[in-house]
C-alpha positions as CSV (number, residue, x, y, z in Angstrom):
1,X,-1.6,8.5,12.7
2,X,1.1,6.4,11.1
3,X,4.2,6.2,13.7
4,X,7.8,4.4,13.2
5,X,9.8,4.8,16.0
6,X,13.8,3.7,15.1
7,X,13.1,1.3,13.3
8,X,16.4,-1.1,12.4
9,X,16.0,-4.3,10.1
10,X,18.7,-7.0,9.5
11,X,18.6,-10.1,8.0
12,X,20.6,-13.2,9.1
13,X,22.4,-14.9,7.2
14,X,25.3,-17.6,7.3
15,X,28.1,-14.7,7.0
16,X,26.5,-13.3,9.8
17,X,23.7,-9.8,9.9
18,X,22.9,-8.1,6.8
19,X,21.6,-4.5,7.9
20,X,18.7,-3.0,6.0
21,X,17.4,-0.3,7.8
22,X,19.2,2.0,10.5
23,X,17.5,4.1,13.2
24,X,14.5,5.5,10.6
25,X,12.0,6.9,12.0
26,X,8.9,8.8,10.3
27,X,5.8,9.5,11.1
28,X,2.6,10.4,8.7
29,X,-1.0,12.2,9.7
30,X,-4.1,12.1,8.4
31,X,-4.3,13.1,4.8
32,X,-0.3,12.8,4.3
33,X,0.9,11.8,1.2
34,X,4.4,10.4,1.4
35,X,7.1,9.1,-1.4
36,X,10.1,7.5,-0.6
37,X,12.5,7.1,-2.9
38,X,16.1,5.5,-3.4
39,X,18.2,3.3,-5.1
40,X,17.3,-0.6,-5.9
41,X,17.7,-2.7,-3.1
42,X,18.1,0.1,-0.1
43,X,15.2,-1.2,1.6
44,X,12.6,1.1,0.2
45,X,10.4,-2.5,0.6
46,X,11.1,-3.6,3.8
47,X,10.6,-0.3,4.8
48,X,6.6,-0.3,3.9
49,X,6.5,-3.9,4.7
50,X,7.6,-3.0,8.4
51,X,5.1,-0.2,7.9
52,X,2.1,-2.3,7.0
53,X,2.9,-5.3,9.4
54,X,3.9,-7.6,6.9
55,X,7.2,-7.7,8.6
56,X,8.3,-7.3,12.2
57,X,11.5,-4.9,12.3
58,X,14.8,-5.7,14.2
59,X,14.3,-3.1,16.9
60,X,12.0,0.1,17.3
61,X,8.4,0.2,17.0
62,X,5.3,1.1,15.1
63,X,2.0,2.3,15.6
64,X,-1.2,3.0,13.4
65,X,-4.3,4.7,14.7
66,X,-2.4,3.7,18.5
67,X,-2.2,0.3,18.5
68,X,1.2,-1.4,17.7
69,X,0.8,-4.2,14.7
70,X,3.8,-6.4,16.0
71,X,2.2,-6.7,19.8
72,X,-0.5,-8.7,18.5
73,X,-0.7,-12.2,17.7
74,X,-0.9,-13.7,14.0
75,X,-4.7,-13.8,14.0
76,X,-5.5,-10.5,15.4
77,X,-2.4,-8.8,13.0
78,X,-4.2,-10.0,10.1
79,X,-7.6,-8.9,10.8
80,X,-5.4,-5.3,11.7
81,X,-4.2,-5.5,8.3
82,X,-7.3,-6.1,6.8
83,X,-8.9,-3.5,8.9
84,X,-6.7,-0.5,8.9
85,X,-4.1,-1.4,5.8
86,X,-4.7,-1.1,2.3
87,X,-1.7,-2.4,0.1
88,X,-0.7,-1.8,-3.8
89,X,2.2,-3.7,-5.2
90,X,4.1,-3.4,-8.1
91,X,2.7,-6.7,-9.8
92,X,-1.1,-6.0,-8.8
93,X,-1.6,-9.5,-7.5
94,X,-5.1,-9.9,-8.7
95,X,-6.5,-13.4,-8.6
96,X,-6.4,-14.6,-12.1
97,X,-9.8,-16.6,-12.1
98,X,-12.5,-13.7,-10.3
99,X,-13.6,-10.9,-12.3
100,X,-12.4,-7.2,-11.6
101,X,-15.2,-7.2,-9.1
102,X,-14.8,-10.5,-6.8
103,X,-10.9,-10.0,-7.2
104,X,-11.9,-5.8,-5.1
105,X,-14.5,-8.0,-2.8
106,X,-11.7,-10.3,-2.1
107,X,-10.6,-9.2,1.3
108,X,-14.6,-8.7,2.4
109,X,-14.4,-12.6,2.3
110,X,-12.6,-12.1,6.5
111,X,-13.8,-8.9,7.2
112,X,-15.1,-8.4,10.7
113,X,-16.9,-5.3,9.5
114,X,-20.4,-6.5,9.8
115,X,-21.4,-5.4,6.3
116,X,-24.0,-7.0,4.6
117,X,-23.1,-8.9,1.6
118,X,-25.1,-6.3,-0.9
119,X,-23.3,-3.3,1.2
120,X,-19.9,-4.7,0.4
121,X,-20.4,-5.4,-3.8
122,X,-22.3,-1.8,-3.5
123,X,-19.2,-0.8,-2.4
124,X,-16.9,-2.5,-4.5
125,X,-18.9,-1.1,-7.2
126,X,-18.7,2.1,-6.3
127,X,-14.8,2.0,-6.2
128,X,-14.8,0.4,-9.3
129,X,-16.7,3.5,-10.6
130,X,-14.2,5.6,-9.1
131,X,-11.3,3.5,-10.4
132,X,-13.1,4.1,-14.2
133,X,-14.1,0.7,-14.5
134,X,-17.7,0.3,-13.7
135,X,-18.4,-1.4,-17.7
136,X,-14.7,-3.7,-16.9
137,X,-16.5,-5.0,-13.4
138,X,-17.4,-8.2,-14.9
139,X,-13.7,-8.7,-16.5
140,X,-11.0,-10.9,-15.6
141,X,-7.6,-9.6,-15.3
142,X,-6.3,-11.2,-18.5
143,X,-8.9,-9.3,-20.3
144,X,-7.4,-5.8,-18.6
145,X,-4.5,-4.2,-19.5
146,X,-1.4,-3.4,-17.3
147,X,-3.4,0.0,-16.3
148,X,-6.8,-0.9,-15.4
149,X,-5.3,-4.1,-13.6
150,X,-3.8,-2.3,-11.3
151,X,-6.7,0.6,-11.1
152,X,-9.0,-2.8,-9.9
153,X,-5.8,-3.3,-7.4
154,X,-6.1,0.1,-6.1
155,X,-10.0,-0.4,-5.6
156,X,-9.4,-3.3,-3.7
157,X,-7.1,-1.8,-1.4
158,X,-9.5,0.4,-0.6
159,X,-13.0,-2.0,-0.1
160,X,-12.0,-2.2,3.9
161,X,-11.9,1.7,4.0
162,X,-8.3,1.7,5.3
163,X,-6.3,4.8,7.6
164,X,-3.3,4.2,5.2
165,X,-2.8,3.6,1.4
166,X,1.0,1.6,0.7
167,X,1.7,1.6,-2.5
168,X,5.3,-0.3,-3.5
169,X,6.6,0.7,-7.2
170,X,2.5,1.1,-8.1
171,X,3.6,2.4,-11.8
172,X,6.8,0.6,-12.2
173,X,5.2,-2.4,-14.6
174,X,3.2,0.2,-16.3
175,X,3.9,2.5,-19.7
176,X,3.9,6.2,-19.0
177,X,0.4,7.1,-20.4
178,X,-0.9,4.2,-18.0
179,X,1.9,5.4,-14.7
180,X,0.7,8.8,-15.4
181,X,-3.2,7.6,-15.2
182,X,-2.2,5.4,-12.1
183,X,-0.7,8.8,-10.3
184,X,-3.9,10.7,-11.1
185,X,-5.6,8.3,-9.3
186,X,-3.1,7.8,-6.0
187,X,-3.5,11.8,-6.0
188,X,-7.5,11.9,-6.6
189,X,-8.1,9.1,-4.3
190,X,-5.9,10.3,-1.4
191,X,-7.6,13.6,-1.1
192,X,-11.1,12.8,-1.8
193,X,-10.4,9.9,0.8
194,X,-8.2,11.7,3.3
195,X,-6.3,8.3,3.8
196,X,-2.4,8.1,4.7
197,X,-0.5,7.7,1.6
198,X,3.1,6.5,1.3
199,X,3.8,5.3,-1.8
200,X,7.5,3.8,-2.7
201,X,9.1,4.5,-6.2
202,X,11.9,5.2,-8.8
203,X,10.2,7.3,-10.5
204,X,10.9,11.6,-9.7
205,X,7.4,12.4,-11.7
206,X,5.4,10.4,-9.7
207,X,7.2,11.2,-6.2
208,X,6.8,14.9,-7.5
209,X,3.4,14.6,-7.1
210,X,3.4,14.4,-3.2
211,X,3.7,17.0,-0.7
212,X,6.5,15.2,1.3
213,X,9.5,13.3,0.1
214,X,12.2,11.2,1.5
215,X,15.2,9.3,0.1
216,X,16.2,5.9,1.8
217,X,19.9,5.9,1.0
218,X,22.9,4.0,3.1
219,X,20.0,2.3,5.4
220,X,18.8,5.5,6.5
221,X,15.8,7.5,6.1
222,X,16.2,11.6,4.7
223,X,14.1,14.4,4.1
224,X,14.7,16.0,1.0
């Protein structure tokens, strides 16, 4: 289970705090699928940032599958990450020189799992087959378009089998054919997977498409 406990963010700056995030608090289960929504700039972000440990918050806490990210030190937070976090950003980040394939076997190269090295590409061509790219495997991402990019980013978020899915603006680069292809995918993958899902987005149609929503408006966090 994915916890935050009143969580507040600020940022310093030389005109003094810049609040972010105000007493927010949320928590998602196994199998959830989450969208938060709001404006530009109200910390939609931060918010799965804090969430997937890429950021400490100000105060309050959280915790994933009982253990509390920000309590550990650098090297043990990053093999958490690795372990228990799967991220999808709005630029999909792929590494422009590695085919689809070695850019989803990417974060095998510090994995602790003890997987052999043919287990892991078996795997990463497995959720390139689930992704719909099994004849693109071999393709770097300047040979893929906006949409499959980010399906190979997707696939590689999930190589380390993750408890939680973020996903930050995953179809805001994208035309709609391609966003609407990108949200079957979040929807498919998250049931067949059973894997915590909160995605961050503009976009109603694809928040529509999960069961709980929230809008992160004036630094704080609101069913709607």
């Amino acid at each position: 289970m994915l916890i935050a406990s009143h969580l507040s963010k600020h940022y310093a700056t030389a005109r003094g705090p810049v609040p972010v995030l105000d007493d927010v608090s949320l928590e998602v289960g196994a199998g959830d699928a989450v969208a938060i929504m709001g404006p530009s700039g109200c910390g939609k972000s931060t918010l799965l940032y804090i969430l997937g440990a890429l950021e400490g918050p100000t105060t309050g806490t959280v915790s994933l599958d009982g253990k509390d990210p920000n309590a550990l030190s650098d090297v043990e937070q990053s093999a958490f990450r690795n372990e228990h976090i799967g991220f999808v950003f709005q630029d999909h980040l792929l590494l422009p020189q590695l085919s689809a394939l070695d850019n989803v076997l990417a974060p095998t190269l510090v994995s602790r799992s003890g997987k052999t090295e043919s287990e892991r590409t078996a795997r990463a061509r497995d959720l390139l087959a689930a992704v719909g790219l099994s004849s693109r495997s071999d393709h770097r991402p300047g040979e893929l378009s906006g949409g499959e990019r980010q399906r190979v980013a997707i696939a590689r978020a999930l190589i380390e089998a993750p408890s939680v899915l973020l996903c930050d603006e995953p179809t805001g680069n994208l035309d709609r054919a391609s966003a609407e292809a990108v949200a079957d995918l979040l929807v498919s993958i998250q049931q067949d997977h059973q894997v915590m899902l909160v995605v961050v987005t503009h976009s109603q149609v694809l928040a529509s498409r999960f069961a709980r929503t929230y809008e992160l408006n004036e630094r704080v966090l609101v069913g709607r």
